[in-house]
Biopython code that builds the backbone (N, CA, C, O; Angstrom):
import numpy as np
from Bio.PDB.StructureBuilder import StructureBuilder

atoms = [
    (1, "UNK", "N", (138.180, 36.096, 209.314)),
    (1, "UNK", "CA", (137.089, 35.230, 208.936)),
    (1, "UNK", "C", (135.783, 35.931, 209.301)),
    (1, "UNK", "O", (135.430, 36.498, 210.335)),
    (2, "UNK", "N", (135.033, 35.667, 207.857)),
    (2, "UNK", "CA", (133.768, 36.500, 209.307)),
    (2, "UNK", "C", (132.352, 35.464, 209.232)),
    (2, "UNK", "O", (131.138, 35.648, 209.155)),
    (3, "UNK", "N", (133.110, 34.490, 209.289)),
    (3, "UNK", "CA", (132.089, 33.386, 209.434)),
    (3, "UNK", "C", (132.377, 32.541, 210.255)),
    (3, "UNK", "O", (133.382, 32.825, 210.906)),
    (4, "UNK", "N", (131.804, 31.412, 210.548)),
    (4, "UNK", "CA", (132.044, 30.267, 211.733)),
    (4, "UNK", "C", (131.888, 29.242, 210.611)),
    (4, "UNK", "O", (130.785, 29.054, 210.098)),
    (5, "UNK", "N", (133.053, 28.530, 210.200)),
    (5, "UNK", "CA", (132.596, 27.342, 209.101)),
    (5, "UNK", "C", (132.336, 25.889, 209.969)),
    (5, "UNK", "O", (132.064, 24.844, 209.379)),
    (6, "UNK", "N", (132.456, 25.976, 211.426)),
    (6, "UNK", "CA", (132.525, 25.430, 212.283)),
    (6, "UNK", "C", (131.074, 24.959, 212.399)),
    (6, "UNK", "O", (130.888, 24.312, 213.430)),
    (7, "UNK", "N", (129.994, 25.109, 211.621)),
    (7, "UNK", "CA", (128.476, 24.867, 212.488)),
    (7, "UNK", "C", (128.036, 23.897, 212.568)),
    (7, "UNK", "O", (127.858, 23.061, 211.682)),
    (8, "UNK", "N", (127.684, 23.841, 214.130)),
    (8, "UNK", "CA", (127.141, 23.000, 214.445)),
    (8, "UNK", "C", (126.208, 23.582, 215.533)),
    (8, "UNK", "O", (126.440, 24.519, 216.297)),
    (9, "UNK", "N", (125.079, 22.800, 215.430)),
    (9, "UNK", "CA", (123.839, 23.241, 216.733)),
    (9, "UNK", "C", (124.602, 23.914, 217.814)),
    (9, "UNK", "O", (125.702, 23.553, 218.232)),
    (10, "UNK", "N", (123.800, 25.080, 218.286)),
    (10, "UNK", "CA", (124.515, 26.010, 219.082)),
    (10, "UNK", "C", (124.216, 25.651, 220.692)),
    (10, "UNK", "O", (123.270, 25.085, 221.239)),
    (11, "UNK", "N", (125.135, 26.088, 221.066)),
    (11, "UNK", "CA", (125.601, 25.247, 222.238)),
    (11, "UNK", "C", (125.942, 26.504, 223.128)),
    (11, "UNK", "O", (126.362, 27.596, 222.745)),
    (12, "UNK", "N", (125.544, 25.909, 224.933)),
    (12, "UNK", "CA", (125.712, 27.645, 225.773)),
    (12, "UNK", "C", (127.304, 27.091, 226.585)),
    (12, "UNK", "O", (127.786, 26.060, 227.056)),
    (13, "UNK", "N", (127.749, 28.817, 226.319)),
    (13, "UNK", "CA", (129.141, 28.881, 227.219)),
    (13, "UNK", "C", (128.852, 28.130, 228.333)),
    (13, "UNK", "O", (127.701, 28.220, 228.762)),
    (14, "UNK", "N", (129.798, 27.250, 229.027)),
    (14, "UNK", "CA", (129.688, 26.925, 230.113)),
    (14, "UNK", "C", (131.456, 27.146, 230.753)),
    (14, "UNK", "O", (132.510, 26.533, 230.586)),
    (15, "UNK", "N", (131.034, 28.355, 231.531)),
    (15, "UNK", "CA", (132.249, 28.840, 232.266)),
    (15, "UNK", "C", (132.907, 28.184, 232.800)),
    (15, "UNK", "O", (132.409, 27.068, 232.648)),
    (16, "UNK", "N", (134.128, 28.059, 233.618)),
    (16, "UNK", "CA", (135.044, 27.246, 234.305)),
    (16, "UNK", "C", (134.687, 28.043, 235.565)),
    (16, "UNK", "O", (134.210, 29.153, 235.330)),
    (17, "UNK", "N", (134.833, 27.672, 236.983)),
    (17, "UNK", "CA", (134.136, 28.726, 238.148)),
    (17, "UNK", "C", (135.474, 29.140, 238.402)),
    (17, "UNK", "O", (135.399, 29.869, 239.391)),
    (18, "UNK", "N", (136.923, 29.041, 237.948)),
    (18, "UNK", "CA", (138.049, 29.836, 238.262)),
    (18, "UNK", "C", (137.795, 31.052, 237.520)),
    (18, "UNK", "O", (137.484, 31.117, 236.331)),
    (19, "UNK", "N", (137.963, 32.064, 238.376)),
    (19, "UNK", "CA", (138.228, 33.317, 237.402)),
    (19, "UNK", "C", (138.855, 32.942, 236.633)),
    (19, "UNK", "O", (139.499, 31.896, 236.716)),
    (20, "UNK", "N", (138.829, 33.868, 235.467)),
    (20, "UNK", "CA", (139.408, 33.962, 234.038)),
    (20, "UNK", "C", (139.752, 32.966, 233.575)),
    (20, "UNK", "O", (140.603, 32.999, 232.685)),
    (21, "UNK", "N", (139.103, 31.485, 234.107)),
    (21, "UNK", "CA", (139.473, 30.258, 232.979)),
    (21, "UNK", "C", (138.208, 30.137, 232.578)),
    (21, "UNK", "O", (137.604, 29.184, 233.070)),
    (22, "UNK", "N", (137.536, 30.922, 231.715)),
    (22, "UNK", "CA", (136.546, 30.374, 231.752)),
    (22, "UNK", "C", (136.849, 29.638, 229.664)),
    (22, "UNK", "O", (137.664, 30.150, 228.897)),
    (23, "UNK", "N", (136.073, 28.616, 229.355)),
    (23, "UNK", "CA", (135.933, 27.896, 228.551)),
    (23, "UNK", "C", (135.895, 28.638, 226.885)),
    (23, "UNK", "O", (135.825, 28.125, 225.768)),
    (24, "UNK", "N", (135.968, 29.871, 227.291)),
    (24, "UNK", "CA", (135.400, 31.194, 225.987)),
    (24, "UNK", "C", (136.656, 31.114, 226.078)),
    (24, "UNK", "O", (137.197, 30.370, 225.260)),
    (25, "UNK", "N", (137.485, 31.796, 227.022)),
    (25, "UNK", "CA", (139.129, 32.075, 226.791)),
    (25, "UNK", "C", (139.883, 30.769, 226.202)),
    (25, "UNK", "O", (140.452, 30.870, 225.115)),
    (26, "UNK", "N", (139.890, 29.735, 226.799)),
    (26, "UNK", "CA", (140.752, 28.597, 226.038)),
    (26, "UNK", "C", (141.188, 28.642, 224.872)),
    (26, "UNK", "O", (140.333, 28.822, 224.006)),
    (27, "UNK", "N", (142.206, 28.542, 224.557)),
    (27, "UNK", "CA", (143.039, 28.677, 223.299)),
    (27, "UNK", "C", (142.920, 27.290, 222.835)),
    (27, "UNK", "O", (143.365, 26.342, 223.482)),
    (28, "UNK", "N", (142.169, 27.152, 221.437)),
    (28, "UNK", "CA", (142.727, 25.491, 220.847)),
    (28, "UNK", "C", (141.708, 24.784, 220.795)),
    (28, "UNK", "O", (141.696, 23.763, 220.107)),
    (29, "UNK", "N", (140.386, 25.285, 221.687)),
    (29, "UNK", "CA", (139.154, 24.712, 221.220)),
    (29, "UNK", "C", (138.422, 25.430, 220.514)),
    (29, "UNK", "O", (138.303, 26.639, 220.716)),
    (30, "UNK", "N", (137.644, 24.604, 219.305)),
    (30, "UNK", "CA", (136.362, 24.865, 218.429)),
    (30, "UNK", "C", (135.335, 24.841, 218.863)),
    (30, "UNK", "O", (135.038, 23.726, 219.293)),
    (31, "UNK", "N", (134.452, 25.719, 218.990)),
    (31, "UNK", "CA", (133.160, 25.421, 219.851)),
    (31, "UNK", "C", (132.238, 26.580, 219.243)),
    (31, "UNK", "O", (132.830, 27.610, 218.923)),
    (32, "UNK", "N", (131.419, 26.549, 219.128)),
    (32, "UNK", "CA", (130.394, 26.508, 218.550)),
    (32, "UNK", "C", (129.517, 27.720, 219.448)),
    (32, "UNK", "O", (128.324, 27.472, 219.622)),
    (33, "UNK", "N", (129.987, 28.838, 219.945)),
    (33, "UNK", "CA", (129.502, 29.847, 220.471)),
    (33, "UNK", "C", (128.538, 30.820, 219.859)),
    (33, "UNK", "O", (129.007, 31.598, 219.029)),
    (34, "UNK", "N", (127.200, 30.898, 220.159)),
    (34, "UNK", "CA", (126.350, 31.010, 219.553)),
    (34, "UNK", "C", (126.344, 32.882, 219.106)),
    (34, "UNK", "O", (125.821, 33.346, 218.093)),
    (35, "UNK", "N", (127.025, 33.624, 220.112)),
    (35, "UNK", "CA", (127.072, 34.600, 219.166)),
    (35, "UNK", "C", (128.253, 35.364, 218.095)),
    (35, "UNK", "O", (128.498, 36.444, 217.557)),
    (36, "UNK", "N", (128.775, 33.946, 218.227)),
    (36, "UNK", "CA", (129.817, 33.981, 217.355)),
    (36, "UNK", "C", (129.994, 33.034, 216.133)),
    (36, "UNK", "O", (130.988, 32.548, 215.594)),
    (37, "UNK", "N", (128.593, 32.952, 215.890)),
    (37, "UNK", "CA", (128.027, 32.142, 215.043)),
    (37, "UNK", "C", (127.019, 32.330, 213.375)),
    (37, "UNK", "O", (125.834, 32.246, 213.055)),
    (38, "UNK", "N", (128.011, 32.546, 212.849)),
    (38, "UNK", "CA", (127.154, 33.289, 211.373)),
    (38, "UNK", "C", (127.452, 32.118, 210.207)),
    (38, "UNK", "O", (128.530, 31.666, 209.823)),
    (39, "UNK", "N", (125.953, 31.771, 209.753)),
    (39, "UNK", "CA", (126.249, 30.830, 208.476)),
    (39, "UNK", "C", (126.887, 31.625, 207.152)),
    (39, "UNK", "O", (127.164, 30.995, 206.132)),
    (40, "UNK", "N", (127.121, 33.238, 207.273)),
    (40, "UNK", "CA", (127.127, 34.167, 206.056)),
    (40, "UNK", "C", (128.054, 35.313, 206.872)),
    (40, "UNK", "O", (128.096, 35.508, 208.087)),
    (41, "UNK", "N", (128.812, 36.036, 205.751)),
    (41, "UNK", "CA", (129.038, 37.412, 206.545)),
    (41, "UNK", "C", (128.102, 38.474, 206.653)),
    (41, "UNK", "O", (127.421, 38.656, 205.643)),
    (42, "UNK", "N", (127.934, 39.083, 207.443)),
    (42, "UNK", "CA", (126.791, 40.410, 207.440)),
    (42, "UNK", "C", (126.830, 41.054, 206.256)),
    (42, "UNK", "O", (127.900, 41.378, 205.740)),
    (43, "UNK", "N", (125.721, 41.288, 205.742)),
    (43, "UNK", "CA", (125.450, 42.532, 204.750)),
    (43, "UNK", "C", (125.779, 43.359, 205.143)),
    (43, "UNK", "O", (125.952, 43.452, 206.358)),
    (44, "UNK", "N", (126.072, 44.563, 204.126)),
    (44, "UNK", "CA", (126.799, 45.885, 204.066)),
    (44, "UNK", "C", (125.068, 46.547, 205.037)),
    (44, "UNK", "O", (125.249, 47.566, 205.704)),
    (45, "UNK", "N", (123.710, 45.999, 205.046)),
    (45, "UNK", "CA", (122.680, 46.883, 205.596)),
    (45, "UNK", "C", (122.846, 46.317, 207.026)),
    (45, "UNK", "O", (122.553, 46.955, 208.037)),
    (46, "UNK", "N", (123.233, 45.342, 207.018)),
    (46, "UNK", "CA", (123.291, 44.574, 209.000)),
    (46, "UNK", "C", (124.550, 45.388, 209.429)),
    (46, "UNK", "O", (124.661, 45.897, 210.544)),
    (47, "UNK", "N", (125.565, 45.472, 208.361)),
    (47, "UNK", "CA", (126.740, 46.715, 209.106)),
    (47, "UNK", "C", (125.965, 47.590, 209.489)),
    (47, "UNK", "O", (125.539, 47.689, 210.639)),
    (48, "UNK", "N", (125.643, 48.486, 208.345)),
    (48, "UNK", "CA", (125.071, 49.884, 208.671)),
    (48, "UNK", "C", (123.920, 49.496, 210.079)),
    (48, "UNK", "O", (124.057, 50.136, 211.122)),
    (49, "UNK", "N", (123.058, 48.645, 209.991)),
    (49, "UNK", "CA", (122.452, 48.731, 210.867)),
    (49, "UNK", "C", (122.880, 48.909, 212.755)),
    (49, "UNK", "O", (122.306, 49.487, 213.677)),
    (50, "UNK", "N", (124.065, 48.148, 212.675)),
    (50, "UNK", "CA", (124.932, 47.802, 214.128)),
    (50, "UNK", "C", (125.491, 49.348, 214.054)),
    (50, "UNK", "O", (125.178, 49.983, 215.061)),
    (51, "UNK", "N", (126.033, 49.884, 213.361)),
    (51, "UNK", "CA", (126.629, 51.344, 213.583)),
    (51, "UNK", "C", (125.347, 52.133, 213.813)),
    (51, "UNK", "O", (125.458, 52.777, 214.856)),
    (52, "UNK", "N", (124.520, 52.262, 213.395)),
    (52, "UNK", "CA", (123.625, 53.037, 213.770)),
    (52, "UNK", "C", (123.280, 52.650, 215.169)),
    (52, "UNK", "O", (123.285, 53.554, 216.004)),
    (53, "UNK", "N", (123.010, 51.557, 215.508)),
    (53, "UNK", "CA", (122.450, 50.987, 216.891)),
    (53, "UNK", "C", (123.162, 51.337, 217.665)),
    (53, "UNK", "O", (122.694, 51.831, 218.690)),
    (54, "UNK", "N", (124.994, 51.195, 217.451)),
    (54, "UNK", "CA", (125.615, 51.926, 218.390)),
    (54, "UNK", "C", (125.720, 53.518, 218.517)),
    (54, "UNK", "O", (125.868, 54.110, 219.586)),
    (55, "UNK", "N", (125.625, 54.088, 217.316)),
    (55, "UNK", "CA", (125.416, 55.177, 217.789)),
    (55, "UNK", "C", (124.079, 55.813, 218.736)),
    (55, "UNK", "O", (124.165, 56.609, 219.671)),
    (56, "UNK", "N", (122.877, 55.203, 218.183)),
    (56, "UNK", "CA", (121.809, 55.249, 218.985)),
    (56, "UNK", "C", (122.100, 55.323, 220.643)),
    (56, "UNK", "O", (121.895, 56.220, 221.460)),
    (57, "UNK", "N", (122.646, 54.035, 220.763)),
    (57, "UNK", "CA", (123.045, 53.586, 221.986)),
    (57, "UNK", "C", (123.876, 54.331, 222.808)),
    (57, "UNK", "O", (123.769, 54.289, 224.033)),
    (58, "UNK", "N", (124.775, 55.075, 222.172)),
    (58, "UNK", "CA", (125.587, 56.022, 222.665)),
    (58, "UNK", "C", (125.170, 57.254, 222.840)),
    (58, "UNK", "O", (126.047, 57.967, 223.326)),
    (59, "UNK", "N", (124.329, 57.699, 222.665)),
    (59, "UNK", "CA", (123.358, 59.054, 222.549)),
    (59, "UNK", "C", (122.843, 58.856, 224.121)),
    (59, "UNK", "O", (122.842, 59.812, 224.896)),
    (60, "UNK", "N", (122.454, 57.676, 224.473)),
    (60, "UNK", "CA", (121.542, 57.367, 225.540)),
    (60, "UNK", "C", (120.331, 56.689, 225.737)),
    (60, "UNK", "O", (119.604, 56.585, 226.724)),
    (61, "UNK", "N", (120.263, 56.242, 224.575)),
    (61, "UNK", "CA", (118.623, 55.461, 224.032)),
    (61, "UNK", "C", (118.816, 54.228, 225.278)),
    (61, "UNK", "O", (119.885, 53.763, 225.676)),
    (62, "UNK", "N", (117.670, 53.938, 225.656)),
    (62, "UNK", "CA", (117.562, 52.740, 226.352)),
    (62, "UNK", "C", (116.438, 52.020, 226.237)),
    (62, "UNK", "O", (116.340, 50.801, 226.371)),
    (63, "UNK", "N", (115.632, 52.752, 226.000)),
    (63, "UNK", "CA", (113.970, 52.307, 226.116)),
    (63, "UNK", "C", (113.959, 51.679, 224.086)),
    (63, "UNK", "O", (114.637, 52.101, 223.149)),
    (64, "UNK", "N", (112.889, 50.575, 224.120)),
    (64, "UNK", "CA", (112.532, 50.732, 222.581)),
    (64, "UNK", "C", (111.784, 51.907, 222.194)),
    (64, "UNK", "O", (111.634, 51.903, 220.972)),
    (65, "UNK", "N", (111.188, 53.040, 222.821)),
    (65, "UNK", "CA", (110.570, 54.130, 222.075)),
    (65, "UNK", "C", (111.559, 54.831, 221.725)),
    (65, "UNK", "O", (111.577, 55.337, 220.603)),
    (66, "UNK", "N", (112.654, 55.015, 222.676)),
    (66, "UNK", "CA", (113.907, 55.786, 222.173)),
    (66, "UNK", "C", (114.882, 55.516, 221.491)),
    (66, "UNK", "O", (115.634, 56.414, 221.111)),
    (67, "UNK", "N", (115.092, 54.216, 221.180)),
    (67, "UNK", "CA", (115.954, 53.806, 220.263)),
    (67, "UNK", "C", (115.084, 53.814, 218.846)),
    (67, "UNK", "O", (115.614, 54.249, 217.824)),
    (68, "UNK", "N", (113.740, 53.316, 218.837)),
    (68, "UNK", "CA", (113.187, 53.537, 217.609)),
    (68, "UNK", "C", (113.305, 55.175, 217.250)),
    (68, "UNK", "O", (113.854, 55.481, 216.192)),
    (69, "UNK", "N", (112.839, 56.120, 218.047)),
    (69, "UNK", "CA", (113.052, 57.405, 217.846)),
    (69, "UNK", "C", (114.516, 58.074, 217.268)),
    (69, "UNK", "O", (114.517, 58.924, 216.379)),
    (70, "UNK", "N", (115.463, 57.681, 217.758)),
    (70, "UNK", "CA", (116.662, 58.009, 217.391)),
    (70, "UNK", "C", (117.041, 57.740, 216.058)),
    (70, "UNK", "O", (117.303, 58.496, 215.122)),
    (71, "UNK", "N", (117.008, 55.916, 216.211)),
    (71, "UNK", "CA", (117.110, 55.887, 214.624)),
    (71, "UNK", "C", (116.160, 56.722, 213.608)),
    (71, "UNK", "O", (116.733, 57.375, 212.736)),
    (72, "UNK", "N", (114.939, 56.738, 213.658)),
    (72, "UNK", "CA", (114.069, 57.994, 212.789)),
    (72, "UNK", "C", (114.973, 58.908, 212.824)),
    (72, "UNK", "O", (115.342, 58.952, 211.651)),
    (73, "UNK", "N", (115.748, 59.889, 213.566)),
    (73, "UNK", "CA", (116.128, 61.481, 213.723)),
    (73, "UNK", "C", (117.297, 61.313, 213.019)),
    (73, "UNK", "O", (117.809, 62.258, 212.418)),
    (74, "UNK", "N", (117.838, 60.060, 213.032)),
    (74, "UNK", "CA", (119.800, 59.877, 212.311)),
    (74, "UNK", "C", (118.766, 59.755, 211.034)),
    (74, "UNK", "O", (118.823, 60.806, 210.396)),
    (75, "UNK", "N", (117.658, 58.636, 210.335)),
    (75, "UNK", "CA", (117.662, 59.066, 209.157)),
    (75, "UNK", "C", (117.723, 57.873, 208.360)),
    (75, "UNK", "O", (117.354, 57.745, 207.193)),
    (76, "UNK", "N", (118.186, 57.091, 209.056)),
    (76, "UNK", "CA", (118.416, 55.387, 209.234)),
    (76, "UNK", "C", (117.455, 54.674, 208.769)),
    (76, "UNK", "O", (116.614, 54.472, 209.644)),
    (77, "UNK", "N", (117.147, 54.095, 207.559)),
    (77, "UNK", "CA", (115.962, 53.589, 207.295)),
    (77, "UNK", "C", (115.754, 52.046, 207.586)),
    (77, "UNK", "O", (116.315, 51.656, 208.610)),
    (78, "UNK", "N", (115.058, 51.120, 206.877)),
    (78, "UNK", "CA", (114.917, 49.788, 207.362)),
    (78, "UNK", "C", (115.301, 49.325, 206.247)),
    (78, "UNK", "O", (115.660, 50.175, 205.431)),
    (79, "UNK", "N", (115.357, 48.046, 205.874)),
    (79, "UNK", "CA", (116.203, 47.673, 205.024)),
    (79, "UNK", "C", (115.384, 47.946, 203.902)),
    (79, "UNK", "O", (115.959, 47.911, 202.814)),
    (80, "UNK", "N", (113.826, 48.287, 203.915)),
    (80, "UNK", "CA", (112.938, 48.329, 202.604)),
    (80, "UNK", "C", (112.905, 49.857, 202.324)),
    (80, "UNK", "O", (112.525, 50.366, 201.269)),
    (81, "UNK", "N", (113.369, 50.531, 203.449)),
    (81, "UNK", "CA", (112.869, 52.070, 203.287)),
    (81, "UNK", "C", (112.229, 52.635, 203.734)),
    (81, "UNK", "O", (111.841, 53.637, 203.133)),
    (82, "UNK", "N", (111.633, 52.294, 205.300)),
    (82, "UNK", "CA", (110.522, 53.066, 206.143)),
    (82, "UNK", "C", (111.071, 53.092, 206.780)),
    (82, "UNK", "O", (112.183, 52.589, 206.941)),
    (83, "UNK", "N", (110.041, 54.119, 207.769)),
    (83, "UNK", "CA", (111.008, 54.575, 208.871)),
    (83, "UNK", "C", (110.796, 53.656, 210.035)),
    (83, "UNK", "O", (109.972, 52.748, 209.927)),
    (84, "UNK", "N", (111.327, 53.787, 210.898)),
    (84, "UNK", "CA", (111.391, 52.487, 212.304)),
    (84, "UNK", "C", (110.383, 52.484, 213.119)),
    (84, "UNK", "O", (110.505, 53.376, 213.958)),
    (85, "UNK", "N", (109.013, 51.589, 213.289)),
    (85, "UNK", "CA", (108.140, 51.658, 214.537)),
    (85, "UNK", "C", (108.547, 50.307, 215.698)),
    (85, "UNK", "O", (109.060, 49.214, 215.458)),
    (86, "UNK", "N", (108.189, 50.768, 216.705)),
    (86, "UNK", "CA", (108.780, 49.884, 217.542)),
    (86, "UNK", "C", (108.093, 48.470, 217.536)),
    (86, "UNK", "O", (108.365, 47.718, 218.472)),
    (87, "UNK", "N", (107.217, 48.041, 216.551)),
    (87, "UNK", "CA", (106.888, 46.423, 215.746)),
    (87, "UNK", "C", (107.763, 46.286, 215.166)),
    (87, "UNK", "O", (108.547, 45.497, 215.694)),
    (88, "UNK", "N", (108.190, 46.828, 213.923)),
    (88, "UNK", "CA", (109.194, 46.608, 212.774)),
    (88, "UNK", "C", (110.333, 46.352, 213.661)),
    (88, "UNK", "O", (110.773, 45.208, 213.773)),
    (89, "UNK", "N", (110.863, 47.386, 214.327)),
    (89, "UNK", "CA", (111.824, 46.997, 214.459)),
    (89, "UNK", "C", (112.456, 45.818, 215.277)),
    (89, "UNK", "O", (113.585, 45.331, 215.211)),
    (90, "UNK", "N", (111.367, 45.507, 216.076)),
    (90, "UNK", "CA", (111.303, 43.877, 216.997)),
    (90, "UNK", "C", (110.885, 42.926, 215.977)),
    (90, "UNK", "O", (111.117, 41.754, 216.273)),
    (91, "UNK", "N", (110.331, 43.128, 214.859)),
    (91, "UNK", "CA", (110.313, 42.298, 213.762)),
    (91, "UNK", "C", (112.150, 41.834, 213.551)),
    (91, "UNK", "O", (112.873, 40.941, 213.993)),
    (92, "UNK", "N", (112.294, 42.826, 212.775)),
    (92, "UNK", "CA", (113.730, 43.151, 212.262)),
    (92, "UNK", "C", (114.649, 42.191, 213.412)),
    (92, "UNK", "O", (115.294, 41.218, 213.024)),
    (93, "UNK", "N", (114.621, 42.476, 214.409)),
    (93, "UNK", "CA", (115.578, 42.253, 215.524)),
    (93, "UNK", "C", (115.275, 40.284, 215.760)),
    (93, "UNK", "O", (115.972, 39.467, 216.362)),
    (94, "UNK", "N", (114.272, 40.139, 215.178)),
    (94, "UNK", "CA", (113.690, 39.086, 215.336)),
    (94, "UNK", "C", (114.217, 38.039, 214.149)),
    (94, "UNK", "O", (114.452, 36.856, 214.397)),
    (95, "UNK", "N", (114.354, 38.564, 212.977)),
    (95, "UNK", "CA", (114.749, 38.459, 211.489)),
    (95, "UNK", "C", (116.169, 38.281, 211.546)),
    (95, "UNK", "O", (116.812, 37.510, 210.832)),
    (96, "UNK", "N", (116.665, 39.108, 212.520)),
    (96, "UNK", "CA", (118.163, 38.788, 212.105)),
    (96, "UNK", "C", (118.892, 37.679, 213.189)),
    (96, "UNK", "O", (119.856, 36.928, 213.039)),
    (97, "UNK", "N", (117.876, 37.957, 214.487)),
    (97, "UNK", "CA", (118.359, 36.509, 215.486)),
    (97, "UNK", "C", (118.139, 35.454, 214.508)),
    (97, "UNK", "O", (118.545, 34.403, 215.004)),
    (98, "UNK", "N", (117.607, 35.240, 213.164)),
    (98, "UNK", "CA", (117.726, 33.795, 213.240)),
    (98, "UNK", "C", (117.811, 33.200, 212.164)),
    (98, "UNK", "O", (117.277, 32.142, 211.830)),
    (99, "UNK", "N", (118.890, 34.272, 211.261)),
    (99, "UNK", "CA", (120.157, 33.974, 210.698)),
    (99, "UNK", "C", (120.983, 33.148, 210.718)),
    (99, "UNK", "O", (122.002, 33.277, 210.039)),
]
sb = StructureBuilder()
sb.init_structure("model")
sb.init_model(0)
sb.init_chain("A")
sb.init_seg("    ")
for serial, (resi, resn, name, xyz) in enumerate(atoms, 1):
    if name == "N":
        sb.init_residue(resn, " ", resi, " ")
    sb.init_atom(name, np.array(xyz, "f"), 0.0, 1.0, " ", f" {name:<3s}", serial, name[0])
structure = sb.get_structure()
């Protein structure tokens, strides 16, 4: 599935304080976990975008100058075709939280 047909107003994990029971693991409940929460499946550019981010990420990027930088050097454009400044891309990041 790569959707949640489940939606409803998003709602925060609330753990169980036993180790590993926490309320995410439970088998059998529907709940409404917010980052597991898509009205749509990702576009083929929100794929590409997460692979790039991880690769970014895996390089060593940590800072937003360096992750914007990286993506520029892979080549990675934005979804219109420019290259990444660190506005756009907190735009972008902003655009897709709220999906």
């Amino acid at each position: 599935m790569d959707c949640n047909p489940y939606l409803k107003p998003w709602i925060q994990p609330h753990p169980n304080r036993r180790a590993g029971k926490g309320e995410i693991e439970r088998p059998g409940k529907v709940e409404n976990i917010r980052w597991q929460t898509r009205s749509t499946p990702p576009t083929e550019y929100e794929n590409q975008l997460g692979d790039a981010l991880e690769t970014v990420f895996a390089s060593g990027a940590a800072t937003l100058p360096e992750v914007v930088a990286r993506l520029n050097e892979t080549g990675f454009r934005t979804g219109d075709g420019r290259t990444w400044t660190e506005e756009n891309f907190q735009e972008e990041m902003r655009r897709l939280a709220s999906k």
